[in-house]
ZAMARGU-4260 file (C-alpha; in steps of 0.2 Angstrom, whole numbers, plus 5000, padded with zeros to 4 digits):
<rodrens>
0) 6275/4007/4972 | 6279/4012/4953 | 6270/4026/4946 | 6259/4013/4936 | 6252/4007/4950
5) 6248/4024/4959 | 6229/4025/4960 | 6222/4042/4960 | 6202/4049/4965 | 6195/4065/4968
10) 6187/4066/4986 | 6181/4074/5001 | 6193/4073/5015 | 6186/4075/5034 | 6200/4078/5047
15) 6198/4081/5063 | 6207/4084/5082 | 6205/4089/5099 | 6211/4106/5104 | 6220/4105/5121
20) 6220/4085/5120 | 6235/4085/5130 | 6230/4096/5144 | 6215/4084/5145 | 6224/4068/5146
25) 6238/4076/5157 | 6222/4080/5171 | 6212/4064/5171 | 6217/4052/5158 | 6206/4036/5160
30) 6191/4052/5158 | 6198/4060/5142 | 6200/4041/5135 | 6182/4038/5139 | 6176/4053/5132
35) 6185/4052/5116 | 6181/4035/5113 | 6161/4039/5115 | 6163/4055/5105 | 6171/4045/5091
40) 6159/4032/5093 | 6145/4046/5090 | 6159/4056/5076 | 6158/4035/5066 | 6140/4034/5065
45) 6138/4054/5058 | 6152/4051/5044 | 6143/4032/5040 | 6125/4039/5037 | 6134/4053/5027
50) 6140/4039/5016 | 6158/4042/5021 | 6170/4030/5031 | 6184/4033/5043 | 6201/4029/5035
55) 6211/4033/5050 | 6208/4039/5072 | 6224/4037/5080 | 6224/4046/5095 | 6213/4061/5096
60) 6215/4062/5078 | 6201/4055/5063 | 6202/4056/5044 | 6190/4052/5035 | 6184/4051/5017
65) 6167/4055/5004 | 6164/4055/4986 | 6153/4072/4990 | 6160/4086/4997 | 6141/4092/5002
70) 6140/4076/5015 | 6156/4080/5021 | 6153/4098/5026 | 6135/4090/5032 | 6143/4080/5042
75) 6154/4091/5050 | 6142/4102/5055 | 6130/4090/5060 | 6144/4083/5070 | 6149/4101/5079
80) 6129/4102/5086 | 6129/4085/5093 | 6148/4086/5102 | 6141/4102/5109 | 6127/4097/5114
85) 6136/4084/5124 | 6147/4095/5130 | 6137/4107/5139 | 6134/4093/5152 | 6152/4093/5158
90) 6162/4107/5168 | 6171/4120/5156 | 6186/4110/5159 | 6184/4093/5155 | 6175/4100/5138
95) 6181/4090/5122 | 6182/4102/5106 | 6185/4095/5090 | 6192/4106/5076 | 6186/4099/5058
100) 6194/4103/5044 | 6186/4099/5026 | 6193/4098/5008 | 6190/4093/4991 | 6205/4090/4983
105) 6216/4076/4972 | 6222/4060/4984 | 6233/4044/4981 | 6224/4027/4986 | 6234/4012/4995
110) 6224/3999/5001 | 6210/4008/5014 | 6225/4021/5014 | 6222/4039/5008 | 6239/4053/5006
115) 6242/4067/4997 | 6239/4086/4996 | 6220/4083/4997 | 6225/4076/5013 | 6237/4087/5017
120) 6226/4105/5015 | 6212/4096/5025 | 6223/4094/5039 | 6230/4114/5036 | 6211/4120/5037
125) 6208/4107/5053 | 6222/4119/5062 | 6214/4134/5056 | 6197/4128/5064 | 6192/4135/5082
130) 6187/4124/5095 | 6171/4119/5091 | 6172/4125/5074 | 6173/4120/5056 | 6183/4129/5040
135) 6185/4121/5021 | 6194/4126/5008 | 6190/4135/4992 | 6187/4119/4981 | 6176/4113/4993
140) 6168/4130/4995 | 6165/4132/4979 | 6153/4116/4977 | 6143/4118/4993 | 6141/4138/4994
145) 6122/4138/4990 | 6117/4120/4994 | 6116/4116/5012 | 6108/4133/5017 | 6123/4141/5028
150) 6132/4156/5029 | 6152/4156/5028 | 6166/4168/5033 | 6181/4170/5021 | 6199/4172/5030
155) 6205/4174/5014 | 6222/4166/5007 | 6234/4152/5021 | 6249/4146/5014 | 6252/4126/5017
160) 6264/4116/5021 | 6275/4108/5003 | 6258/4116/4993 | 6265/4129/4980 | 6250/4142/4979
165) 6240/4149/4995 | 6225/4141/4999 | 6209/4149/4999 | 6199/4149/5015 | 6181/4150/5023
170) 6175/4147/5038 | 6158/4139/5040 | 6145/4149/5051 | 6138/4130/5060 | 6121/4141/5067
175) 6116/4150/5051 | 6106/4136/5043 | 6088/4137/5039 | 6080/4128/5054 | 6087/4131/5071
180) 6098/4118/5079 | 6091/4102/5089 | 6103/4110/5103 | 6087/4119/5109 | 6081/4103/5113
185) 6095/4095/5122 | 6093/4080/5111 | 6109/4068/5115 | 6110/4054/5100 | 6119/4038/5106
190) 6119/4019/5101 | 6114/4003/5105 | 6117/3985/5093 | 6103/3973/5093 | 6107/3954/5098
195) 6110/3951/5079 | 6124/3964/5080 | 6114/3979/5072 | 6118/3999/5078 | 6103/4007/5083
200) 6103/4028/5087 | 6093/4032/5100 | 6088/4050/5111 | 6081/4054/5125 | 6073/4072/5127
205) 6066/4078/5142 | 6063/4075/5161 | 6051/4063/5173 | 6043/4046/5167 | 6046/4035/5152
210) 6035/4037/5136 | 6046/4026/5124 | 6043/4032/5104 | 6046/4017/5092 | 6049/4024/5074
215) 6034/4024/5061 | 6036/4022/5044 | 6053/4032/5041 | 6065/4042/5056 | 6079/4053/5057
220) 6084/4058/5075 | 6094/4074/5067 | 6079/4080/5057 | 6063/4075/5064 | 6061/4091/5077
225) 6068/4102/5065 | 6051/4112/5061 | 6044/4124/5072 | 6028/4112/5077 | 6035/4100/5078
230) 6048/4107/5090 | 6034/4114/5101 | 6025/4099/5102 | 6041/4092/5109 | 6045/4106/5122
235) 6026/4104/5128 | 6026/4086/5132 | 6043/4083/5139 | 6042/4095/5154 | 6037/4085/5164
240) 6042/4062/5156 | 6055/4060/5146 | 6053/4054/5128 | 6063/4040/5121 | 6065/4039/5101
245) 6077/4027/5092 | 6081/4027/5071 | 6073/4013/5063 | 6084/3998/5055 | 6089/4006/5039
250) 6084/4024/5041 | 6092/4039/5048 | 6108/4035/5060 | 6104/4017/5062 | 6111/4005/5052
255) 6106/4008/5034 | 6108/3990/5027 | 6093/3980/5032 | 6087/3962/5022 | 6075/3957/5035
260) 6056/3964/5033 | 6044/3954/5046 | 6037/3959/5066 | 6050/3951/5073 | 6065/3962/5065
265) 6054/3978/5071 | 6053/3974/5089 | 6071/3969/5092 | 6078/3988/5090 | 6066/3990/5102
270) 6071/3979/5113 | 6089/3982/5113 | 6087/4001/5115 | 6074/3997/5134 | 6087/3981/5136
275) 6102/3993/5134 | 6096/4008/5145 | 6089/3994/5158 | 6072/4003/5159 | 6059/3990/5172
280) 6044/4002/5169 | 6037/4014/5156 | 6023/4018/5146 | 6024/4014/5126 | 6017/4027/5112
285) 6014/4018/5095 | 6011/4029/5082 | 6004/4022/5062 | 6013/4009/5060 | 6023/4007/5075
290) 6007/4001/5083 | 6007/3986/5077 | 6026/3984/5085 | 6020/3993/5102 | 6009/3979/5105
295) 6020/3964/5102 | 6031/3971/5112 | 6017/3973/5126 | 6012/3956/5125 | 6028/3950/5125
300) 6033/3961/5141 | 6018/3966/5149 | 6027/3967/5166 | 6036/3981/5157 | 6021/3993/5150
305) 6015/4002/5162 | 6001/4010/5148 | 6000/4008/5129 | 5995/4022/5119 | 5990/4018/5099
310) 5990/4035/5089 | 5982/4034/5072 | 5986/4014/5070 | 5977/3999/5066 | 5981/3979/5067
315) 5975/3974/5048 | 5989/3981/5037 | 5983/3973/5022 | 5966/3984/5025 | 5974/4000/5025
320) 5972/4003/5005 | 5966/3993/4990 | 5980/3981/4983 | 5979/3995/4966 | 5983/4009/4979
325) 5997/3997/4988 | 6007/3991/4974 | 6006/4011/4966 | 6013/4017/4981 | 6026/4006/4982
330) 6030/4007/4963 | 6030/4027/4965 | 6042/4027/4979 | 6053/4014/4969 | 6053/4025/4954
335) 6053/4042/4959 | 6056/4046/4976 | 6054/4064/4976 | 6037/4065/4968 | 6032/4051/4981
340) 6040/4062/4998 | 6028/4074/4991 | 6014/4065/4989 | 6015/4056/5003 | 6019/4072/5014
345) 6001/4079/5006 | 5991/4063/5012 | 6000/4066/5029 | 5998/4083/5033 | 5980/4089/5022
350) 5981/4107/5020 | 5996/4111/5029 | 6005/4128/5019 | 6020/4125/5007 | 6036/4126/5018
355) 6029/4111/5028 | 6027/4101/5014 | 6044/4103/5010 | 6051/4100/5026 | 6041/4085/5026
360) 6045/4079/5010 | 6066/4081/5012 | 6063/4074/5028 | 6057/4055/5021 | 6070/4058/5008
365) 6084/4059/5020 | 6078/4045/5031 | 6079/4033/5019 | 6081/4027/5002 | 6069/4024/4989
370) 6072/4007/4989 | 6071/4005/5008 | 6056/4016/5011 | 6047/4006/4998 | 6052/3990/5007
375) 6045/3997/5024 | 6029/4003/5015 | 6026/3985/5011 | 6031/3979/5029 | 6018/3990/5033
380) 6006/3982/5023 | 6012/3966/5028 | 6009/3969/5047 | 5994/3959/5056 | 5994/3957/5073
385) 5975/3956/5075 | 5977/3939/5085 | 5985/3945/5097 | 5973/3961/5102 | 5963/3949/5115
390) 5978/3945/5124 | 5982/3963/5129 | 5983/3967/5148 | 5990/3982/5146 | 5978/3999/5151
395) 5978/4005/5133 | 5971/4022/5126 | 5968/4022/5107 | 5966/4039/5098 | 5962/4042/5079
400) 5957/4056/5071 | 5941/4055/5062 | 5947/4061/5046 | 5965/4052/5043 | 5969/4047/5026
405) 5983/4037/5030 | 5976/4026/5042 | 5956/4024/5040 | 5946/4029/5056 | 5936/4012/5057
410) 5953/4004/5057 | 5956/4012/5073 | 5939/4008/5082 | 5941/3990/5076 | 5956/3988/5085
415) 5950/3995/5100 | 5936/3984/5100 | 5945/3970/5101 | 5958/3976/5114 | 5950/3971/5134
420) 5944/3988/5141 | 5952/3998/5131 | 5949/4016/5129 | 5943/4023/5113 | 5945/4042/5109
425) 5938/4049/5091 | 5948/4066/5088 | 5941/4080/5076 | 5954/4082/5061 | 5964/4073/5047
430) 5983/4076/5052 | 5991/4060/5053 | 6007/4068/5063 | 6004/4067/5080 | 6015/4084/5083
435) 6006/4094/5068 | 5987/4101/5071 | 5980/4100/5085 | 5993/4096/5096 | 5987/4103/5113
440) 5972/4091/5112 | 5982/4074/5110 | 5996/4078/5122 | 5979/4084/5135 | 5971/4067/5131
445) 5990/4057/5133 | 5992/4068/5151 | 5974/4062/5159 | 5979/4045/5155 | 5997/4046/5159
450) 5991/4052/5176 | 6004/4067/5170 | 5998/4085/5168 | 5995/4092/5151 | 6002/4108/5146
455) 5996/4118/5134 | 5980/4128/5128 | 5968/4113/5133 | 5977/4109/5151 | 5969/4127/5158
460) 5951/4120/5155
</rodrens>
């Protein structure tokens, strides 16, 4: 290559490793290889939803690139809770800890090929790393010290290798951040692909029976149980069934391209996530606009559904709003997605205080893009499966609070109506957010139909 041809970039360098790799391999090596691929597998999906790619895993190794240095120490981190998380299931030994490095430095493209000192101090702070553990350099220090609410640790100045000047050196504290880590509650994020090839990320929390979640509007696995309510809500109803939730197509870990808007495209990530984890019987929990999807998915496997709850839903999409409203919405999101995560997380959660709001509001906004969000509003407008109401054989339990703004009340009781001995239960309140407000009362009301006790203030009645 002549020095013409030498193409230069700026950019965030990822490098990881295993410590003690070969101590691993050297004990059970088919279990070290299984492991590494399904942490890799796990490690892929984080860096791609950061907007980074994997230039290179050979071995126990992986490098990988982004144009901001604040998604790749994201990613990191994010990737450090979620490979711990995993391995607190296996015995102390068969632990797989990754040391990640990140920098922000100068690098020489060749092809899908990345070298150079970026690379090279990268890999000098990957060796620095503990087990487990993450440290970045100055450079990239210096851009992400006040944006991504963590703490850091300087060790000062390390010298690397054919690099003329020390290199400045910090240590990222992975459990300072503002909200405490999904860790608490044992979430495990893995993947499934659709029959048309797309990835889907999918948890499971908790212990007993099946509810399976579909996503609403917009989902992020990583984020959604980050606020305190929202947390409890989860603790208090998985004691005792297990709650499965999956990222929808184009939001959150999922696959973020998406061209296909209709029913059919929203209940195939659904089936592929109960297809993949080869579930014969559970019950199925659809929530706004995921209602709609919950029950094509009951009629077309009613064998399957063992109950069907509809959670502040409705079967008319095109009745939610006038067509003013509708096309405002949509032209708001489009335009400004910031104001519109706001407003939006107002009509949600009416009179809830400032830093829920917020969450709220960054929450839609890292879900998804503008663009996509908009298109999944419309989807939701689009959505109409009034026909297939009557055809319901499913025990199904329909709860709407009396006061919603998202989704009107008589949308709720019409739907009910029309569903064959359905149960119909009004709730006091206008949270739209099944794990904000009054939460006790809709996990009480979920228990007596479940057959599964409630916990809470309302299961002592």
């Amino acid at each position: 290559m002549t020095i013409q041809e030498v193409k230069r970039k700026l950019a965030a360098i990822l490098s990881a490793d295993v410590k003690g790799y070969s101590r691993l391999m050297g004990e059970d090596e088919k279990l070290t290889i299984r492991t590494l691929n399904a942490y890799k597998e796990v490690m892929t999906g984080l860096i791609q939803h950061h907007r980074g790619r994997v230039v290179d895993a050979p071995g126990d190794n992986l490098l990988a690139e982004f144009a901001s240095v604040v998604d790749a120490v994201g990613c990191a981190v994010e990737i450090q809770k979620e490979l711990k998380s995993r391995n607190a299931e296996l015995s102390e030994n068969r632990r797989m800890e990754f040391r990640i490095g990140v920098n922000l430095g100068d690098v020489v493209e060749e092809g899908d090929k990345i070298f150079g000192d970026g690379v090279h101090i990268a890999a000098r702070m990957e060796s620095l790393a503990d087990p487990g553990g993450i440290c970045i350099s100055g450079t990239a220090y210096d851009q992400v010290e006040n944006k991504l609410g963590l703490s850091y640790e300087s060790l000062g100045q390390q010298t690397v290798k054919n690099i003329a000047k020390p290199v400045r050196v910090y240590r990222v504290l992975i459990e300072s951040g503002t909200f405490a880590s999904t860790d608490i509650i044992d979430q495990h994020i893995q993947f499934c692909t659709t029959v048309d090839g797309v990835r889907i990320a999918y948890s499971m929390v908790g212990h007993g029976p099946f509810l399976v979640i579909p996503p609403a509007w917009v989902s992020h696995l990583q984020l959604q149980w980050e606020h305190p309510s929202a947390r409890d809500y989860l603790e208090k109803g998985t004691r005792t069934q297990t709650f499965l939730f999956y990222d929808k197509h184009g939001c959150g870990l999922s696959e973020r391209n998406r061209t296909e808007f209709t029913l059919e495209s929203e209940v195939r990530p659904l089936e592929a996530v109960i297809d993949h984890l080869k579930l014969k019987r559970f019950a199925l929990f659809g929530h706004s606009c995921s209602g709609p999807v919950a029950i094509a998915y009951a009629i077309k496997y009613p064998r399957r559904v063992s109950h069907l709850i509809l959670y502040d839903s409705y079967a008319r999409g095109e009745a939610i709003s006038t067509e003013e409203l509708k096309k405002s919405f949509s032209s708001l999101i489009r335009s400004a997605w910031g104001v519109g995560s706001k407003t939006l997380a107002d009509i949600f959660l009416p009179g809830a205080d400032v830093s829920v709001l917020k969450w709220l509001a960054r929450y839609q906004r890292e879900a998804a893009t503008a663009e996509m969000a908009a298109k999944l509003l419309d989807l939701t407008y689009n959505l109409n499966v009034t026909d297939l109401l009557p055809r319901l054989r499913v025990p199904t339990l329909v709860i709407h609070r009396n006061g919603c703004k998202v989704i009107p009340f008589h949308l709720g009781r019409e739907m009910a109506s029309m569903i064959p001995n359905s149960r119909f239960v009004p709730l006091e309140g206008s949270i739209h957010l099944p794990y904000f407000g009054d939460t006790d009362a809709v996990l009480r009301i979920m228990g007596e139909f479940l057959g599964i006790p409630a916990h809470g203030k309302d299961s002592i009645r």
